[in-house]
C-alpha positions, -999 to +999 in steps of 0.1 A: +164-054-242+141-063-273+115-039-282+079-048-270+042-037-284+015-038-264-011-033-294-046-025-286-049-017-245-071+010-229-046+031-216-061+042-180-094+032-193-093+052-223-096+045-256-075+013-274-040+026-282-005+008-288+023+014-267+059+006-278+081+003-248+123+002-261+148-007-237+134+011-204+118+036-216+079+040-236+089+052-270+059+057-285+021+058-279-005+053-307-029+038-330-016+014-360+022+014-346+041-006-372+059-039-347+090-038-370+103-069-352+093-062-318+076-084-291+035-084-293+016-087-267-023-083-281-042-067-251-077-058-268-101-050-240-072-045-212-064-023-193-033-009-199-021+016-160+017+027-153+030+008-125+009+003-091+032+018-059+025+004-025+032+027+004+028+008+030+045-030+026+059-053+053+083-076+036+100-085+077+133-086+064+157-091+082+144-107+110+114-125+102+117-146+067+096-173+081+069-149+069+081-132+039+113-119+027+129-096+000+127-113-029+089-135-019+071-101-014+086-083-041+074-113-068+039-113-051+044-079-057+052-077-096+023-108-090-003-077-085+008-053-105+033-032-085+068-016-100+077+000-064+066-007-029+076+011+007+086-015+030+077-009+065+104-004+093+092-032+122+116-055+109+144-076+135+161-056+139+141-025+136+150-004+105+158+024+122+198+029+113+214+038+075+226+002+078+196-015+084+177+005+056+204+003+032+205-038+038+169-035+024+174-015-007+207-034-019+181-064-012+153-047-035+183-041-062+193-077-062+160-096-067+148-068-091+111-079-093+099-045-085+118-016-065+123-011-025+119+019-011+127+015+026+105+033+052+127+049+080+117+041+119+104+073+140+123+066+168+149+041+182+139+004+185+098+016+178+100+027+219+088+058+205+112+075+233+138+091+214+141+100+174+159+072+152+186+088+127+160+103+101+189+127+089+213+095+081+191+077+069+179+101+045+215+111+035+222+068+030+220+051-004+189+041+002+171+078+000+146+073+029+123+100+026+093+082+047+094+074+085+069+058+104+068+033+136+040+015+118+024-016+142+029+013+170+015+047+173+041+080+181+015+088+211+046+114+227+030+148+212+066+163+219+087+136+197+060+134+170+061+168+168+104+169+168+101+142+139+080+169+121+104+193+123+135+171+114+121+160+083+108+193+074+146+198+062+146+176+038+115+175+029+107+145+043+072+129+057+062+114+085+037+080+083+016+076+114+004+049+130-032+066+148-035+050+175-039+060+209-026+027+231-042+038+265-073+037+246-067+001+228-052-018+257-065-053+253-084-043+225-092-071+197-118-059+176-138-027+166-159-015+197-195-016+184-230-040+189-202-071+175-175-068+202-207-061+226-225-093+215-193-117+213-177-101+242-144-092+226-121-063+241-137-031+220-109-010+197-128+030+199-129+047+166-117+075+191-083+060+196-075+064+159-094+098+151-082+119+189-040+109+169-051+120+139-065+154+149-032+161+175-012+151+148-030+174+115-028+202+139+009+194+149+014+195+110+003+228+106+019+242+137+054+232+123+041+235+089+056+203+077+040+170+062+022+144+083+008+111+064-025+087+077-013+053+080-044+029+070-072+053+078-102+032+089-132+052+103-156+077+092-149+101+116-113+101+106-126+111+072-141+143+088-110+151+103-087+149+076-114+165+051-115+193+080-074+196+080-073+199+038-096+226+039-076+243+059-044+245+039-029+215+064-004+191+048-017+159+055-023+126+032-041+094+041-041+063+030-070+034+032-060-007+025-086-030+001-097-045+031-108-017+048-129-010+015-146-042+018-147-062+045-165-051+081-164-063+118-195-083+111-170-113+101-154-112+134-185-134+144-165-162+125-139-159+149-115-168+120-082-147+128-080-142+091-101-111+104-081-101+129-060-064+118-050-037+130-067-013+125-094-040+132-124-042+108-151-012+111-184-010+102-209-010+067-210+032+075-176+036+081-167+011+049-188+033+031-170+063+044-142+057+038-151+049-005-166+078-012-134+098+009-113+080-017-132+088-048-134+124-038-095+126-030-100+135+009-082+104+015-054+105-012-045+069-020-047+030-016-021+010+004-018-025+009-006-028+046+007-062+033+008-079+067+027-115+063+023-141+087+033-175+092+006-201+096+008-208+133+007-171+138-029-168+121-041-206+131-046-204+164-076-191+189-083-151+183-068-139+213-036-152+205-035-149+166-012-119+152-028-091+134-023-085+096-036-097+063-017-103+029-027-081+002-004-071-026-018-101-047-054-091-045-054-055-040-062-044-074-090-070-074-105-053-045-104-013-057-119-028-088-151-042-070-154-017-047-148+012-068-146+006-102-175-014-107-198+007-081-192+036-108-171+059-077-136+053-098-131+051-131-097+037-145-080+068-145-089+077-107-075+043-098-038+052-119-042+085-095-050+065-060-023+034-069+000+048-093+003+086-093-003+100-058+016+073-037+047+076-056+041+116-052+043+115-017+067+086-010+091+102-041+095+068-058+115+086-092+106+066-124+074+059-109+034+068-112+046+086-141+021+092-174+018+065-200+034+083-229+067+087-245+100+090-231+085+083-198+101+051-178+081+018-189+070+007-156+036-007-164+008-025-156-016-044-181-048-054-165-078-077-177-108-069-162-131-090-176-118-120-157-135-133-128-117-155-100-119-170-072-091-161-047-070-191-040-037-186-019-019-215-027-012-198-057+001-163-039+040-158-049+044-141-013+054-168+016+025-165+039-012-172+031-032-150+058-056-138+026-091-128+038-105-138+004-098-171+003-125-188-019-139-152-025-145-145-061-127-111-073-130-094-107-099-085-127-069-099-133-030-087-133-018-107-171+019-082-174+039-063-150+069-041-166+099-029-149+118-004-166+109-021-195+116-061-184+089-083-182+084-094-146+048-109-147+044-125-183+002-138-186-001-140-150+033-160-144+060-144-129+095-139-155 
């Protein structure tokens, strides 16, 4: 690999530096670095953040590559800035087997836009009746070290609590899905004045906070780790700011759209809107930004929910839940917390970078930007303003709730182990 200089970035936000990246690694970091015949990529007044890491991707392979596959989520996700991503175990069939997960890493290896970590089933099939092979899987080539039946809830206290203890041997975590199905049965938005007034089936912030608090206090019972899928309401806040506090092993995670949009859009009756967890409210938005910039709520996930166009164009009831977001995700922290003075640059390489690939072990990754660390970067400019247009996504599907929104900020370069794999906003 030739040598590249990125001369004149804010690293995390900081002041203007150079960075020197040689083969895969970052070999030097500094002001004035001579480019003795290297690559130079002038970045004054970017943003210069090690690689973003996605906990919490679907990328439906196998099974379902009329939405997305391997290689069209991992370009949408060098596309947004991302050099790892966790992808989500409701694939056909269910990832929930050393073959199955190991199909998806050798998938990840062979496309190499950014790396695939696969996430590990709970239990067989997602019938959340008996335990999947977490041990095998775990031992396989592909590492699993997360496990989660993601799209449904481990609602049996007694096997959520078993997966706890399984994993605790390995030091493995367990991703839950909070929500309680008895109390979401024909559910199809959040239960509030909206759902009242458009008479739509109401989702209960109750059904996602009464798992959460079973599940923080099953944590500390076994005393192993327990992670919040796509934490949506303010009272969840509460209860995982209650669990830290006391010493309880638990880290949550909240997508951009939970950050920005709210169930008042629902009166569109666009299914573009339709999620799950569905859309809360301005209090529980709000919530749920200041839980972020004050750490309760430890990082930002995409939920990157694929879906072909007759899934999404259809009447509400029917339409699938699940938005895209890898490609806009960055876009979304920055207007939400960035530019409302919660985050600065630095807090955002923590919430993308830093934590998620703590707690979802991704080696290489959310590592400092410094020397001898692995070049997996991201170069941002955030002075650019656009307005969200998905025919230009890399991913397959276009189920974007911003279309024709204007975002701020703008992935130009994406680095993986050195290689180029987004070159000024065009994928290598």
């Amino acid at each position: 690999m030739s040598k590249i200089l990125i001369r004149g970035a804010k690293v995390l936000g900081g002041e203007a530096q150079d960075v020197l990246i040689d083969g895969e690694i970052i070999a030097e970091v500094g002001t004035g670095l001579p480019a003795d015949g290297a690559q130079v990529i002038e970045a004054e007044g970017r943003i210069l953040l090690p690689g973003l890491v996605d906990l919490h991707t679907h990328l439906r392979e196998p099974g379902r590559e009329d939405s997305e596959t391997v290689l069209t989520g991992t370009r949408a996700a060098a596309s947004g800035g991302y050099t790892a991503v966790f992808a989500m175990a409701n694939t056909h069939p269910v990832a929930d087997t050393a073959g199955v997960v190991e199909q998806v890493y050798r998938l990840g290896k062979e496309h190499g836009y950014c790396d695939v970590q696969p996430i590990g089933a709970v239990t067989v099939g997602l019938e959340g009746r008996k335990l999947a092979e977490l041990g095998a899987m775990h031992d396989s080539a592909a590492g699993v070290t997360v496990f989660s039946d993601d799209g449904k809830c481990v609602d049996d206290a007694v096997i959520m609590r078993r997966a706890l203890e399984y994993v605790k041997a390995f030091g493995g975590v367990v991703a839950q899905h909070a929500q309680e199905p008895r109390l979401t049965e024909g559910a199809q938005m959040n239960e509030g004045i909206v759902s009242a007034e458009l008479g739509l089936g109401g989702w209960p912030a109750v059904a996602e906070e009464s798992i959460i608090a079973r599940d923080v206090l099953l944590a500390e019972h076994v005393g192993s780790r327990v992670h919040i899928c796509h934490l949506s309401t303010a009272g969840s806040v509460e209860i995982v700011r209650w669990a830290k506090s006391r010493g309880i092993d638990v880290t949550a995670e909240v997508t951009p759209h939970h950050l920005l949009l709210t169930d008042e859009l629902v009166r569109t009756y666009n299914p573009v809107y339709k999620v799950n967890p569905p859309l809360r409210t301005e209090r529980d938005v709000l919530a749920l930004r200041e839980a972020l910039a004050d750490g309760t709520i430890d990082i930002v996930a995409t939920d990157h929910a694929p879906h072909p166009h007759e899934d999404k164009d259809c009447e509400w009831a029917a339409a699938a839940m699940g938005m895209v977001g890898l490609e806009t995700a960055l876009s979304v922290v920055q207007q939400t917390m960035v530019e409302t003075g919660l985050l600065d640059w630095a807090g955002v390489a923590d919430r993308m970078s830093h934590a998620p690939a703590r707690i979802g072990q991704a080696k290489g990754h959310g590592r400092p930007v410094s020397a001898g660390e692995p070049a997996n970067l991201t170069l941002v400019d955030p002075a650019y303003r656009g307005v969200v247009d998905p025919a230009d996504f890399a991913s397959r599907s276009r189920n974007t709730p911003y279309e024709g929104r204007e975002l701020p900020g703008r992935v130009t370069h994406t680095f993986l182990r050195g290689r180029a794999t987004l070159v000024d906003g065009k994928l290598a």
